[in-house]
C-alpha positions in Angstrom: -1.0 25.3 -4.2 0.8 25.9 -0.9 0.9 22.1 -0.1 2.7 21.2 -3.0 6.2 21.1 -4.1 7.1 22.0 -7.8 9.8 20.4 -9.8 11.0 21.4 -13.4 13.8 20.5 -15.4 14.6 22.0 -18.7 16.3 20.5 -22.2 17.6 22.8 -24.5 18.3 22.7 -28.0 20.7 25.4 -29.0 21.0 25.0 -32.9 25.4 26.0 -33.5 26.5 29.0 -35.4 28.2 26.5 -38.3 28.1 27.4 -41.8 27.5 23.6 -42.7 25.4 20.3 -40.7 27.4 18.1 -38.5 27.3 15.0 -40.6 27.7 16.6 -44.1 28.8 19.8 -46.0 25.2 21.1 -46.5 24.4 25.2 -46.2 22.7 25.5 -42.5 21.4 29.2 -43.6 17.9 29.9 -42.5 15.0 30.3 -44.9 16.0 28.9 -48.4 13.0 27.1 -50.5 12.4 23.5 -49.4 14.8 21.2 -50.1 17.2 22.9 -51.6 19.9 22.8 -48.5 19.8 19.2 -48.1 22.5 17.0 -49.4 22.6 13.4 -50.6 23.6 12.5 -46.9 21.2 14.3 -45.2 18.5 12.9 -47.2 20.1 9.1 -46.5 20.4 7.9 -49.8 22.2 4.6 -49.8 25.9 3.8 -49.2 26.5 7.7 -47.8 28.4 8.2 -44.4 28.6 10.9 -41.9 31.9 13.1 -41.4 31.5 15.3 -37.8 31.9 18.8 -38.3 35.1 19.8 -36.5 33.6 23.2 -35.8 30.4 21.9 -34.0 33.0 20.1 -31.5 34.5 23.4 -30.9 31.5 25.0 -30.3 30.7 21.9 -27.7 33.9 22.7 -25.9 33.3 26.4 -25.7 30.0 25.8 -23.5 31.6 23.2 -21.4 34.2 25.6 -20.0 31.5 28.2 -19.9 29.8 26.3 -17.5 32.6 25.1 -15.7 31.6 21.5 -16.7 33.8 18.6 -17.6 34.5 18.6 -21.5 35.1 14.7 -21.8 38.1 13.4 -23.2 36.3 10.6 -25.2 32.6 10.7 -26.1 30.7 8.3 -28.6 27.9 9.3 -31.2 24.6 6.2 -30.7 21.4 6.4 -33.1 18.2 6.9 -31.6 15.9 4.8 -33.4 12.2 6.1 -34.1 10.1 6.1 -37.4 9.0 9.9 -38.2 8.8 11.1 -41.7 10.8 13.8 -41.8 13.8 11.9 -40.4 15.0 9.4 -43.3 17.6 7.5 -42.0 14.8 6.3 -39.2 17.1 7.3 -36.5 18.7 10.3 -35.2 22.5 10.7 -34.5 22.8 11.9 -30.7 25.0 11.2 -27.6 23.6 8.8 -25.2 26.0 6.9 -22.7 29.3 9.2 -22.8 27.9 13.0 -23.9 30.2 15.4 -24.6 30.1 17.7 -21.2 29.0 16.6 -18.2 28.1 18.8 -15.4 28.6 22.4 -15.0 26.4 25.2 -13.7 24.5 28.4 -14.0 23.7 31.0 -11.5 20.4 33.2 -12.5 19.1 35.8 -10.4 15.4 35.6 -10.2 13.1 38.8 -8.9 13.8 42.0 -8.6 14.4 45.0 -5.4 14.0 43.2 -2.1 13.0 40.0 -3.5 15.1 39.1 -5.6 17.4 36.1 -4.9 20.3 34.3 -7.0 20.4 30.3 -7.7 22.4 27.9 -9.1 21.1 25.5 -11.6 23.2 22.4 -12.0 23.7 20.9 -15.5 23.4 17.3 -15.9 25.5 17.0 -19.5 25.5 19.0 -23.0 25.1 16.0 -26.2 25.6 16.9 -29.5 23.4 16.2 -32.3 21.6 16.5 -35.5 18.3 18.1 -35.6 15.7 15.8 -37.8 13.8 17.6 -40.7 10.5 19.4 -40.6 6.4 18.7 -41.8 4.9 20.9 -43.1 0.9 21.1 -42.8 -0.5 24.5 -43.7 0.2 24.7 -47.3 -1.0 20.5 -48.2 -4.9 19.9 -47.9 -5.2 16.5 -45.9 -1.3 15.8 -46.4 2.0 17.1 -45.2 4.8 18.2 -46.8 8.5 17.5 -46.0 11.5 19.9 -46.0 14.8 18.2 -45.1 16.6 21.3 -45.4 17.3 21.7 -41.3 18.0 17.6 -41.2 21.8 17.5 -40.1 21.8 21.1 -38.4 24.2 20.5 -35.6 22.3 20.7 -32.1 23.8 21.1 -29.0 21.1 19.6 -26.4 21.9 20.9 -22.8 20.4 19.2 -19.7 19.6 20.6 -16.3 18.7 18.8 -13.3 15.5 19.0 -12.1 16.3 21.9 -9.3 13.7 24.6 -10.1 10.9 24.8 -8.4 8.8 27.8 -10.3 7.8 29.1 -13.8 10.2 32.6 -12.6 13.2 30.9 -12.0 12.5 28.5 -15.3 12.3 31.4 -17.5 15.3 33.2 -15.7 17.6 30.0 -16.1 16.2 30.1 -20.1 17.0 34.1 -20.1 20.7 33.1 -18.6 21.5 30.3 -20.9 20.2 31.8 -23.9 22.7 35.2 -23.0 25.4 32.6 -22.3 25.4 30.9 -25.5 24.9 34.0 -27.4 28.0 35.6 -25.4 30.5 32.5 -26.2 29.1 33.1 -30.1 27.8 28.8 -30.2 24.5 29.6 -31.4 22.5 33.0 -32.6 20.0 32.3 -30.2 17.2 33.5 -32.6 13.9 31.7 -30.8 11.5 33.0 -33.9 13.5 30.8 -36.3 13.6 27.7 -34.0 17.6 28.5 -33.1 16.8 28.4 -29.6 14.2 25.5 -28.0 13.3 24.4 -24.7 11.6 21.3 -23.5 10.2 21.8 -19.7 9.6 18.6 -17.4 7.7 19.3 -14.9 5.8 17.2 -11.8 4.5 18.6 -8.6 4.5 16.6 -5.3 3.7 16.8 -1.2 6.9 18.0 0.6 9.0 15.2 1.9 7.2 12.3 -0.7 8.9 10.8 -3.7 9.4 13.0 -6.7 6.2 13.2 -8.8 4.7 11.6 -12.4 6.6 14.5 -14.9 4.7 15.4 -17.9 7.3 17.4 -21.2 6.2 20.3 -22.1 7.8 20.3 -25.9 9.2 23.2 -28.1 8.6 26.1 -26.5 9.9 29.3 -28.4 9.4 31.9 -26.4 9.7 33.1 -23.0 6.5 33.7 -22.1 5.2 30.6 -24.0 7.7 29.2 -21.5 6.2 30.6 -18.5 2.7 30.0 -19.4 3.1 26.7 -20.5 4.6 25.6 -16.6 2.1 27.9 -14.7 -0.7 26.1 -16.3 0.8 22.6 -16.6 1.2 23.5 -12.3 -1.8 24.1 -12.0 -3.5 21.3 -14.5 -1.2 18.7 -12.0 -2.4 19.9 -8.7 -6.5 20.0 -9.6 -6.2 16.7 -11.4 -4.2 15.2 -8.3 -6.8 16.9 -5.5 -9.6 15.3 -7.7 -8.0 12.1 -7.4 -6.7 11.3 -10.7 -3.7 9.7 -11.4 -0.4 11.8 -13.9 0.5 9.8 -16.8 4.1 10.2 -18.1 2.9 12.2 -21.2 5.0 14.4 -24.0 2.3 17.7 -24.1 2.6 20.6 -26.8 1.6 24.1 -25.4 -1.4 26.0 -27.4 -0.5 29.8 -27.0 -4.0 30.5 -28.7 -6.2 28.9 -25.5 -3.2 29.0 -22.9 -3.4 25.2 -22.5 -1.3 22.0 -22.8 -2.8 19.1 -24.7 -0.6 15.6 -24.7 0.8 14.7 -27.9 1.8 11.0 -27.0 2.7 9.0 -23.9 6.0 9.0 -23.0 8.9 6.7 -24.4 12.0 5.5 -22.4 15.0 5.5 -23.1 15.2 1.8 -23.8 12.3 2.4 -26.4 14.2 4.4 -28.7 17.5 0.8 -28.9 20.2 3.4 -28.3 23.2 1.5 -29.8 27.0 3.2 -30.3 27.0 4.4 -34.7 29.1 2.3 -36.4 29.9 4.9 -39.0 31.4 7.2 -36.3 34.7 6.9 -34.6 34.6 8.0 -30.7 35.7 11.3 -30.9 38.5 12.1 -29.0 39.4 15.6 -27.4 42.7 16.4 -26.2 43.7 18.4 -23.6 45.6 20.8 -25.7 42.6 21.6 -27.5 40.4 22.2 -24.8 43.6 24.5 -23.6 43.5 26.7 -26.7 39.7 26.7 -26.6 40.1 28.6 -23.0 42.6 31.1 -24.2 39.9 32.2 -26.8 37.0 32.4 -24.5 36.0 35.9 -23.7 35.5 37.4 -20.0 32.3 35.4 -19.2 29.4 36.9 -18.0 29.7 36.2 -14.5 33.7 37.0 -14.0 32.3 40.6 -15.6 29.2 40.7 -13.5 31.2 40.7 -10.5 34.0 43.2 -11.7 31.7 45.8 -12.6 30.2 45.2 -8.7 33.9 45.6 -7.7 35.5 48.6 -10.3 32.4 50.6 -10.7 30.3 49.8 -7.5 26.7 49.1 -9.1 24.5 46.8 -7.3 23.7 42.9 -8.1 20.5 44.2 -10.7 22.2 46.3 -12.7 25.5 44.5 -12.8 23.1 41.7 -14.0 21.2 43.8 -16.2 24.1 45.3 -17.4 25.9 42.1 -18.7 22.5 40.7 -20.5 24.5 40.4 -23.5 28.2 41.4 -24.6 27.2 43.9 -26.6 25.8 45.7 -24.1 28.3 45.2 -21.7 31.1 46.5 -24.2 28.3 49.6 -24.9 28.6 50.0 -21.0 32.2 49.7 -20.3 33.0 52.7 -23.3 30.1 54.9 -22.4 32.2 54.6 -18.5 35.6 55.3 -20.6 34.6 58.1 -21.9 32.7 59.5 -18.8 35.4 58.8 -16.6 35.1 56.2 -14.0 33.8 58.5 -11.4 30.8 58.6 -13.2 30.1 55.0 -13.0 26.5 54.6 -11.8 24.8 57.6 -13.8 26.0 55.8 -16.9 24.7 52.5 -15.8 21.0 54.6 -15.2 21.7 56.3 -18.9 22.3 53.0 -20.7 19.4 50.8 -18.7 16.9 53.5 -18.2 17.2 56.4 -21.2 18.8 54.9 -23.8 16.6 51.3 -23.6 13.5 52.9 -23.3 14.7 55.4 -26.6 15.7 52.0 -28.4 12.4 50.2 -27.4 10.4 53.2 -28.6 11.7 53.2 -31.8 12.3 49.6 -32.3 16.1 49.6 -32.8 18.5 47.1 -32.1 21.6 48.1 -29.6 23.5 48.2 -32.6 21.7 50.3 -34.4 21.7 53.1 -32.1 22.2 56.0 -33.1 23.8 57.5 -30.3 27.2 55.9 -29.8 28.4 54.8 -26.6 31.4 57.8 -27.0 28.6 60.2 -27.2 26.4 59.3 -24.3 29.5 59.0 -22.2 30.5 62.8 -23.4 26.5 63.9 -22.2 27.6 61.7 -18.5 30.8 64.0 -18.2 29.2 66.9 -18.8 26.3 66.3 -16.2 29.0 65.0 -13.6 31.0 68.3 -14.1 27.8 70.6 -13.3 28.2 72.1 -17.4 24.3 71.0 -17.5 21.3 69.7 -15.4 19.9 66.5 -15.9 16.9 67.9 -17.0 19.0 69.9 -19.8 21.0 66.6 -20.7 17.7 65.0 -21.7 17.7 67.8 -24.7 20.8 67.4 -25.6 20.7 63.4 -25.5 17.2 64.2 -27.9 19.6 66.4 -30.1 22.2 63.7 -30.2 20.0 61.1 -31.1 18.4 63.5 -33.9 21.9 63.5 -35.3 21.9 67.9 -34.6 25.6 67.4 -33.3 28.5 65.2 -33.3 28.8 65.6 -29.5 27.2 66.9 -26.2 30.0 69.8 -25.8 29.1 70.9 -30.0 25.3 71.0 -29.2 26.1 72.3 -25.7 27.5 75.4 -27.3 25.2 75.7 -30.7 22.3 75.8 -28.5 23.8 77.7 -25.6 22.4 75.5 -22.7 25.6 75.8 -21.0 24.1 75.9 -17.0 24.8 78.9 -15.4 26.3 78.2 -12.0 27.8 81.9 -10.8 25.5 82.4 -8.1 25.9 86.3 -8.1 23.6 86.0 -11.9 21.6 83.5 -9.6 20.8 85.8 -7.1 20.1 88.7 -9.2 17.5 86.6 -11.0 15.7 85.1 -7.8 15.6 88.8 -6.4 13.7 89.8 -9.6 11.5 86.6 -8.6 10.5 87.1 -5.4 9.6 91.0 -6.3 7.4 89.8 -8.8 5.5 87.0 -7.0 5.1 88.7 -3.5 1.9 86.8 -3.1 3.7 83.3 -2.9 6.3 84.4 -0.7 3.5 85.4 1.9 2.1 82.0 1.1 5.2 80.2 1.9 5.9 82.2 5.0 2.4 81.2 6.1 3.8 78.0 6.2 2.9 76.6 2.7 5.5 74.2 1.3 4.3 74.2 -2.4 4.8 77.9 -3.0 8.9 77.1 -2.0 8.5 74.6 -5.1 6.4 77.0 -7.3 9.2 79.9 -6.5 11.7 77.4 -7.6 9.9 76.5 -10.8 9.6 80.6 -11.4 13.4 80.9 -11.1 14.0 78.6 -13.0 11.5 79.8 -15.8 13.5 83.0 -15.8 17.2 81.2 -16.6 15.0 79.2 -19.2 16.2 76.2 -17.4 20.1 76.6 -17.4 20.3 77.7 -13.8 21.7 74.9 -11.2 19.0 73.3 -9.6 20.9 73.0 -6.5 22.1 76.3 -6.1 18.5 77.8 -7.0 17.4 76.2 -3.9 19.9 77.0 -1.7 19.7 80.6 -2.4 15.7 80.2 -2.4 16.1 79.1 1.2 19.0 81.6 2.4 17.1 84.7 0.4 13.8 83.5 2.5 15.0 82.2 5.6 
């Protein structure tokens, strides 16, 4: 594997938040019987024509300022001509020669700790289109059935160039895209329901020689079908090549049953599918002043905030990155900090990423649905920052708060009187009455045992049932028995 080079590219299809298709005026909600959400133009019946859905344009322009692409000023709808039967017209309405965006970028950070490394991924163009229609072979014995209801769902279909070179960097540029579209609020990016689809090339050459034969690795849904799918389609390349077989431009579905790729059909050029300009569609035309107002609306994007919580709050690369996954919890992040106080910056980034996802996870609850609000877990923050309770106390109360047994960390602070006791002349008292009692460990410790120093500690504080300082406790271990 070490003598070759890897090369992937990726096509996405983001499906756009519209209420209605791009051609036509037709419901695009998810999951209605078959049928029943496609109209007498997305089914083609004679002497129809397609009107372009003014919000699908918008959505187009949102993404090309996103990725700092340039949102073209004219662009020109062709038909892409192929016989499949859930596509009646017996072509599809796409971009071809003059797409909608062209170029643009996205920076992904791939790894983690030491190894972790940022890249950018250029973006070849962004097309609009409509998605075809769907068969349907489980429920039909030895036939198919056809739903037209998604036929006319407005697509946005988003290029890269072919500059990564690994199945980790593939799924981290998917990761960053699909947070990206999500964030500018084009498409729902719900990858179950087929919102969200990417299409992998991928080819593998000798350093220095001539990019490789690329097979398309089609419709992948998930992120680890994603990854899967190129780390064996990788390794499929390489053993064939070694054995001396030849790669055939192919269009391969991924099996997540057996972990395999199997080829679907050789691969078509562009010149197969008689791309010609739609003669139903007028070019369509965006002006500057609408591209202008488009930008105004945009919200901070994800890396303009990545970099200001690095600069206001001080957190590193991976947690300003983890941290502004998605909006939501970057909002959730930016008012737990406001009601912390700003000083407290990083121990709320470690609540949010570390106690609060792994309570979420656990009990299979959206962000949204938390039930600790970010007010609250910023009021538990404050409270640990100003010494009122230990960490290990502030788990409690967090497990109170999310229990609903208070409306805040100071009202369960004071039901359950966990208030920390930090007047180190109580302190002292109490680690006296300790090292009377346990005379045996301090011999131990003087004998030059380190664990009894920590088992002292854990005795003292036994006897404040927890609320003593930490800190302090060992301090005034050390002084008592120094």
């Amino acid at each position: 594997m070490n003598n070759w080079e890897v090369v992937i590219g990726i096509e996405t299809h983001a499906q756009l938040s519209t209420q209605s298709k791009i051609f036509s005026g037709a419901s695009t909600a998810f999951g209605a019987a078959p049928n029943t959400q496609a109209c007498a133009v997305d089914l083609a019946l004679p002497g129809v024509l397609p009107v372009l859905n003014r919000g699908a344009v918008e959505c187009a322009i949102r993404f090309g300022l996103a990725i700092g692409a340039e949102v073209a000023p004219k662009s020109v709808f062709a038909r892409k001509n192929y016989f499949y039967p859930d596509l009646p017209k017996g072509y599809q309405i796409s971009q071809f020669e003059l797409p909608v965006v062209v170029g643009g970028n996205v920076t992904i950070q791939v790894g983690q700790g030491d190894k972790a490394y940022e890249k950018t991924v250029r973006l070849t163009r962004a097309h609009l289109e409509e998605d075809a229609g769907k068969s349907l072979h489980e429920d039909f014995h030895g036939k198919s059935g056809i739903d037209l209801n998604r036929a006319g769902t407005p697509l946005l279909e988003i290029v890269t160039e072919p500059d990564m070179s690994s199945s980790a960097e593939a799924v981290a540029y998917a990761r960053a895209l699909h947070a990206l579209v999500r964030w500018i609020g084009i498409c729902d990016g719900n990858m179950q329901e087929g919102s969200f689809r990417c299409d992998a090339n991928v080819s593998v050459r000798r350093p220095g020689e001539p990019l490789g034969t690329r097979r398309e690795i089609k419709n992948l849904n998930s992120f680890r079908f994603l990854q899967q799918a190129i780390d064996y389609e990788i390794r499929w390349q390489i053993e064939t090549l070694e054995d001396g077989g030849k790669i055939q431009q192919a269009t391969v579905l991924f099996d997540p049953d057996t972990g395999e790729t199997r080829v679907m059909r050789t691969k078509e050029d562009a010149h197969d599918y008689r791309y010609f300009p739609d003669p139903d569609l007028l070019p369509l035309m965006i002006s500057r002043d609408w591209v202008e107002r488009t930008r105004a609306a945009l919200p901070e994007l994800p890396a303009a905030k990545k970099q200001r919580f690095m600069a206001d709050y001080g957190l590193s690369a991976y947690d300003a990155t983890a941290l502004t996954a998605s909006l939501e919890l970057a909002d959730f992040y930016e008012a737990t900090v406001a009601a912390a106080g700003k000083t407290a910056a990083k121990p709320c980034a470690n609540w949010v990423m570390v106690d609060l996802a792994a309570r979420l996870n656990k009990d299979e609850k959206e962000l949204a649905a938390s039930p600790v609000s970010a007010a609250q877990l910023g009021g538990l923050v404050a409270r640990i920052a100003d010494n009122t309770i230990s960490n290990n106390i502030a788990k409690k109360v967090f497990d109170a708060l999310w229990n609903g047994e208070g409306a805040s960390a100071d009202e369960i602070i004071e039901k359950q009187g966990l208030k920390q006791i930090t007047d180190s002349g109580a302190i002292e008292t109490l680690i006296d009455e300790v090292l009377a009692a346990n005379a045996a460990m301090v011999a131990e410790f003087k004998a030059g045992k380190e664990k009894a120093f920590n088992a002292l500690v854990g005795q003292a504080m036994k006897a404040t049932k927890g609320k003593a300082n930490p800190q302090q406790v060992n301090e005034l271990l050390k002084k008592k028995l120094a």
